[in-house]
N, C-alpha and C positions, 0 to 999 in steps of 0.2 A: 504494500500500500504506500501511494507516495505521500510526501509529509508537504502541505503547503507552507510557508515560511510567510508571515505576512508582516511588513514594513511598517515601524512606529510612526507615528505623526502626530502634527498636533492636534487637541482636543480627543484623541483615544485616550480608553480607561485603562489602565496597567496595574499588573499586580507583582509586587516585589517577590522575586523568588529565594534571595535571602536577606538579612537582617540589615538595616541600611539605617545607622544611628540608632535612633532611639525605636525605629520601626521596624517590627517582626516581619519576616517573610509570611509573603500571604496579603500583606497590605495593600488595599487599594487605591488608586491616585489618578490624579489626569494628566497624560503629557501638555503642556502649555507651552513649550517651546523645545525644539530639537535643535541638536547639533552635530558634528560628524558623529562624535563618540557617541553620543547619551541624549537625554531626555532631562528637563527641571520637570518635577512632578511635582502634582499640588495635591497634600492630603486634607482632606474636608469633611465638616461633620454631614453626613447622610442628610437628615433631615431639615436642618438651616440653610446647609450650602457654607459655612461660615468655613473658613481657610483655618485649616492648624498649622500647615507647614509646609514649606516648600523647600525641596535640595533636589541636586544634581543625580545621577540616577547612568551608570554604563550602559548600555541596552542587553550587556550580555547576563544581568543584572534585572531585567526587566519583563516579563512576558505580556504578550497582548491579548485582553480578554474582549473587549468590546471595539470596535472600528469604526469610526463618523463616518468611513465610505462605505462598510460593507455590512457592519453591523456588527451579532454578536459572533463569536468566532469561534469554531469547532469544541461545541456543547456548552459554553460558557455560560450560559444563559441566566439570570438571577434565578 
């Protein structure tokens, strides 16, 4: 089965695959801005929207769970 690879961008949701500061793997965020290496992720409370935090992020570092072009991405679904 082949594996799609799909490209971080900005306004995708991403989930931390391991522990990045004070944030456990698993954590959810939004890329806000890209660059060659990595992503700034914005972590935020679910329900206000209100911003806890934002840092830099490697993509090797980062996996993509929801896509602004294509949606949600193989099962991720909430």
């Amino acid at each position: 089965m082949a594996v799609v690879k799909h490209t971080i961008e900005e306004h995708d949701v991403v989930a931390l695959r391991e522990r990045v500061g004070p944030w456990k793997a698993g954590t959810v965020g939004t890329a806000v801005s890209v660059s060659p290496d990595g992503a700034l992720v914005e972590v935020s409370d679910k329900e206000t929207g209100e911003a806890f935090d934002m840092f830099d992020v490697p993509f090797e570092l980062l996996e993509l769970r929801w896509s602004h072009r294509a949606g949600w991405v193989d099962g991720m679904e909430a």
